[in-house]
C-alpha positions, -999 to +999 in steps of 0.1 A: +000+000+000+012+033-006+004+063+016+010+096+000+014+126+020+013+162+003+027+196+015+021+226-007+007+199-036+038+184-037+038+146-032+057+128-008+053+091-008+063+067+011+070+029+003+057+002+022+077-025+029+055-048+026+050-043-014+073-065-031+067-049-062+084-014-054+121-013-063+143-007-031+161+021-049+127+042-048+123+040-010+159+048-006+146+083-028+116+089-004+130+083+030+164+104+024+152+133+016+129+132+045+160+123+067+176+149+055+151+175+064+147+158+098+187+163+104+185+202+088+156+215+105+159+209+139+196+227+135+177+258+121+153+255+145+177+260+171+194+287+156+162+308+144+151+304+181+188+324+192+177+352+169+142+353+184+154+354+218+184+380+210+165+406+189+132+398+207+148+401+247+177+409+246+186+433+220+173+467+217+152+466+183+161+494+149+143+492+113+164+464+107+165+445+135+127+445+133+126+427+097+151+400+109+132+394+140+102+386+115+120+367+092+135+344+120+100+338+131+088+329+095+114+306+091+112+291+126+074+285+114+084+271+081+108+245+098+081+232+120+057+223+092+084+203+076+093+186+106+058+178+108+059+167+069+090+141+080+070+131+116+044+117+093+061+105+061+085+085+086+056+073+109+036+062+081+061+041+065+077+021+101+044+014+112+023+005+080-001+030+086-018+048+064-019+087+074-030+122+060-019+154+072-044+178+089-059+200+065-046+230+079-012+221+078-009+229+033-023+267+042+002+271+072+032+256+050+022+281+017+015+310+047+054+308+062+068+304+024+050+333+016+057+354+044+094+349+048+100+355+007+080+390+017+103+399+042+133+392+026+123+411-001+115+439+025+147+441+035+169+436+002+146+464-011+152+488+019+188+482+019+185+495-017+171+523-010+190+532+022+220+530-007+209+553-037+187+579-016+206+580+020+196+614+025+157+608+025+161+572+042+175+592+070+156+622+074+123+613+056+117+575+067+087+571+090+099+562+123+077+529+125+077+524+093+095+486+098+069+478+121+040+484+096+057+471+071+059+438+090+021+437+104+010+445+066+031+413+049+016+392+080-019+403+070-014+398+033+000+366+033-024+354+054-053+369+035-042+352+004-038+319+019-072+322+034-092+332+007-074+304-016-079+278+010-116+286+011-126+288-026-103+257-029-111+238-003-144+241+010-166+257-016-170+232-049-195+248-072-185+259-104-183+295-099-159+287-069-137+270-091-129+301-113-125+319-079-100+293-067-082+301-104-082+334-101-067+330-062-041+309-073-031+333-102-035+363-073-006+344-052+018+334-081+018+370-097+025+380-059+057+357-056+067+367-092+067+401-081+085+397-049+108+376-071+113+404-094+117+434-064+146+408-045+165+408-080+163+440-089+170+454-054+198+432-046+214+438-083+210+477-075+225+471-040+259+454-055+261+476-084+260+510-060+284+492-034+312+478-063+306+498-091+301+532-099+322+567-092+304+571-060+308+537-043+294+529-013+314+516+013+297+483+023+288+476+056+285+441+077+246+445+073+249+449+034+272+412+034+243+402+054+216+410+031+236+401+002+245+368+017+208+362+028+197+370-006+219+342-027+210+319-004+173+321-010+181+326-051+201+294-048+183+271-023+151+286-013+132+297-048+138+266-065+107+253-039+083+282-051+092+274-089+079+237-085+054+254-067+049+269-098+045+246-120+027+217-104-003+241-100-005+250-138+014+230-157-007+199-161+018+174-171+019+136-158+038+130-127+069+113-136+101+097-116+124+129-128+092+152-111+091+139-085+129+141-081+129+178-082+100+186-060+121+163-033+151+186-040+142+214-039+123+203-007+154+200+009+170+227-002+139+252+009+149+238+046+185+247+042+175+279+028+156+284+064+185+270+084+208+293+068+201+327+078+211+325+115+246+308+103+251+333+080+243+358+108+269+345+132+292+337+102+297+373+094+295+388+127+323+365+141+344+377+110+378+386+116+373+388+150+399+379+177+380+357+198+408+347+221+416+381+237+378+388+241+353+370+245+324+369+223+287+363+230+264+358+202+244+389+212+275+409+205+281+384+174+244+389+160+248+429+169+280+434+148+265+415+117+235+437+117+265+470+118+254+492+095+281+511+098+315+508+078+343+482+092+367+517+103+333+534+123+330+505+151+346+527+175+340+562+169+343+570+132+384+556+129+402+523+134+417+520+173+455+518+156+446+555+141+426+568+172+454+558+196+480+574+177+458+605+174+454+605+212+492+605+221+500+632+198+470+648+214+483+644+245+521+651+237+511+688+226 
């Protein structure tokens, strides 16, 4: 018997033993990619709950900070559903079981996709703009503008999700199934446009910050975004293309299909566990860790610097500011 377990419409199904007919190889292809996942999302789990602690308790929150802090919750949310995914896929094929995910658990998967892609392009897109108009970002930016921004993505992701999950799901007349088209176009064209506004952005940030007669000189924050952003080209979009294209492309499921869908699957869960790394990864750069020790608060706070590597204490390097002094103090 096969059981076949779905997240986001995408088909995970596990072998039983019991059928002779299945070729070992093809249970090998279900149950390590949902091993995999198992393994990866519990270590972003743990690291997406350090950022929500830090920025959320122990960190004093700026326009920034405030994005992150959503994002890490996004992601946290997104890791749980696909530890839930691998509970069941695993649990159904050990015990011989035939079992079907709850029917919210599809809306809540799509809703933390959603949401974390709107937030990252939040912040690639601010980062932009903090770039090629400084002078309005700084003087002209609403003070709680980060904190809007954030409620207003939560709502609209949710909205979506709501509205497609009831014209889908629980109304089946004929007229409801236009609606649940025209739903399902509504959220595509909104993750082609975020799509579009994290390329364009980030390609606007890198060509202000290398290029140019008036470059930029980049901050820690800026190899934060950057980094956060080829991450997600690389290893989280590939999940929102099969997305894509098992809605409304109509083809007949095949073995190379159903490849894909699992990798990218697996790669949409690195793409979650990899924002705190990359976090702690540049924050801990060329830092001297022996002669001082380094908490992660003071690890996350330096990787979210916006201010240039030669402006950490005071506006010049401490090599240039002591020698400064003593003259100072020799006249």
């Amino acid at each position: 018997m096969n059981a076949t377990v779905t997240a986001s419409g995408i088909s995970l199904t596990p072998i039983n033993r019991s059928d002779q007919a299945t070729p070992q190889n093809e249970t090998m292809r279900t149950l390590i990619p949902i091993f995999l996942v198992t393994i990866i999302a519990q270590v972003g789990l743990a690291g997406n709950v350090v950022v929500l602690w830090l920025l959320g308790f122990r960190m004093r929150r700026n326009a920034i900070s405030v994005y992150i802090l959503n994002l890490a919750g996004a992601d946290f949310l997104l890791l749980c559903c696909q530890i839930a995914l691998s509970l069941f896929v695993l649990k159904d094929y050990f015990q011989s079981v035939p079992i079907s995910l709850p029917s919210f658990f599809n809306p809540v998967f799509n809703f933390a996709y959603i949401t974390s892609m709107s937030f990252l392009s939040t912040i690639s897109t601010e980062r932009c703009l903090s770039v090629l108009w400084p002078i309005w970002y700084r003087c002209h930016r609403p003070r709680h503008m980060s904190a809007v921004m954030c409620a207003l993505l939560w709502v609209l992701s949710l909205l979506l999700i709501i509205l497609e999950r009831i014209y889908c799901d629980f109304l089946f007349s004929h007229l409801y199934e236009v609606w649940c088209k025209v739903f399902d176009f509504i959220t595509a064209g909104w993750l082609i446009f975020l799509c579009v506004l994290l390329s364009v952005s980030s390609l606007a940030l890198v060509t202000r910050l290398l290029c140019g007669s008036q470059r930029v000189q980049p901050t820690r924050l800026y190899v934060t975004v950057l980094l956060t952003v080829l991450v997600f080209l690389l290893c989280g979009l590939p999940w929102g293309i099969c997305w894509f294209l098992m809605f409304w492309i109509k083809s007949h499921s095949d073995e190379s299909s159903h490849l894909v869908n699992k990798v990218a699957f697996v790669l949409s869960c690195v793409n979650s566990c990899a924002n705190p790394i990359i976090y702690f990864l540049v924050g801990s750069f060329r830092q001297r860790w022996r002669k001082r020790r380094q908490t992660l608060k003071l690890v996350l706070q330096r990787a979210l610097q916006d201010t240039p590597e030669g402006d950490e204490h005071g506006g010049r390097p401490p090599q240039e500011t002591l020698e400064m002094s003593g003259r100072i103090l020799a006249s």
